[in-house]
C-alpha positions in Angstrom: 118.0 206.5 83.3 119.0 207.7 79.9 116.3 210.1 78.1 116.0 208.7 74.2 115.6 211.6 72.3 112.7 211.4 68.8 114.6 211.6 65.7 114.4 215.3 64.1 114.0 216.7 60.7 114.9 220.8 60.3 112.6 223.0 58.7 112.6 226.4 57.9 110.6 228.5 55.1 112.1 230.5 52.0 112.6 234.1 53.0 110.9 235.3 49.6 108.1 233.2 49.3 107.4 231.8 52.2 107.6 227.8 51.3 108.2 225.4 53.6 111.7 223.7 53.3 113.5 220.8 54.7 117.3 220.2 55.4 119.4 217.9 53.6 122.9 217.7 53.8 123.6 221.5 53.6 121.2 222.7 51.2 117.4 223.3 51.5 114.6 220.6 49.6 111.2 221.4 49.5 109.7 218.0 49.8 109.3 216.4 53.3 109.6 213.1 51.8 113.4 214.4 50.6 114.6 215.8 54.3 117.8 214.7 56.0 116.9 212.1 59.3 118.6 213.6 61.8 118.9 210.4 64.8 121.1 212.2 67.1 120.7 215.6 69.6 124.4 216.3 68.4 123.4 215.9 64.5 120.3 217.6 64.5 122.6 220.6 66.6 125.2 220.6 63.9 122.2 220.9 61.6 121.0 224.0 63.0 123.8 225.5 63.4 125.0 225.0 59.6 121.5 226.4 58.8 122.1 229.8 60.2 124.2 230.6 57.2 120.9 230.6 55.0 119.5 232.4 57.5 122.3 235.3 57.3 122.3 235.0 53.7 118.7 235.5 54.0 117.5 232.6 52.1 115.4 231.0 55.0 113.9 232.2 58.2 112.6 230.4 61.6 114.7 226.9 60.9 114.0 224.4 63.6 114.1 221.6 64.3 111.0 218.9 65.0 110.5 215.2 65.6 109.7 212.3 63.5 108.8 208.7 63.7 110.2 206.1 61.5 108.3 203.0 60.7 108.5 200.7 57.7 106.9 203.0 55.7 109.2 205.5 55.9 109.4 209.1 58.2 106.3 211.1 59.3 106.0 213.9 61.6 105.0 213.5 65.4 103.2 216.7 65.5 99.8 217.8 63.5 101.5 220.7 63.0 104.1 219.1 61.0 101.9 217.2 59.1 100.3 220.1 57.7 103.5 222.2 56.4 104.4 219.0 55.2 101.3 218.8 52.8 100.5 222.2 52.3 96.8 224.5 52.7 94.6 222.3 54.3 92.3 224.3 51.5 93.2 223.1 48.7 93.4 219.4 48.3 93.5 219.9 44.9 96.3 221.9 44.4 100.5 222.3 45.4 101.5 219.5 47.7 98.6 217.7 48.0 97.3 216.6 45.1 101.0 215.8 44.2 101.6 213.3 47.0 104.5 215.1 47.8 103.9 215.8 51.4 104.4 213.5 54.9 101.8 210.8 55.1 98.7 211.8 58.0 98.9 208.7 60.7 
């Protein structure tokens, strides 16, 4: 029986400040909401391996890759983790992604 792989999204965060960016395409966005779906293992590998240029260009460090669930609504992380680069501090509702809406939506 055939193993159905989660789609992924890559992440990876801005060598120089430490923000938390998302792939799309072949360049770096720093809204969750704005990421490339990647629905295949052999996507998400080319993905990863087209990132490694930022990372020898030092742009980004750490990209990998994570899953996702798509519902109606749209794409939101699988792991808590996620969900929290995705949003930003957990301190500071008020403040950067949060109080912008700009993040991955907590299910």
């Amino acid at each position: 029986m055939a193993v159905v792989q989660a789609p992924q999204v890559l992440t990876a965060n801005r060598l120089t400040t430490g923000d938390v960016l998302y792939w799309r395409g072949s360049d770096w966005v720093e809204r969750f909401l704005e990421a490339e779906l990647l629905p295949a293992p052999e996507i998400a590998a080319a993905a990863l391996e087209a990132a490694q240029k930022s990372v020898r260009g030092r742009l980004v460090v750490n990209p990998y890759l994570f899953p996702v669930r798509v519902d109606p609504d749209g794409i939101c992380p699988v792991e808590v983790r996620e969900v929290i680069r995705a949003t930003g501090p957990s301190v500071h509702r008020d403040l950067g992604k949060q109080a912008s809406s700009a993040g991955a939506r907590h299910v």
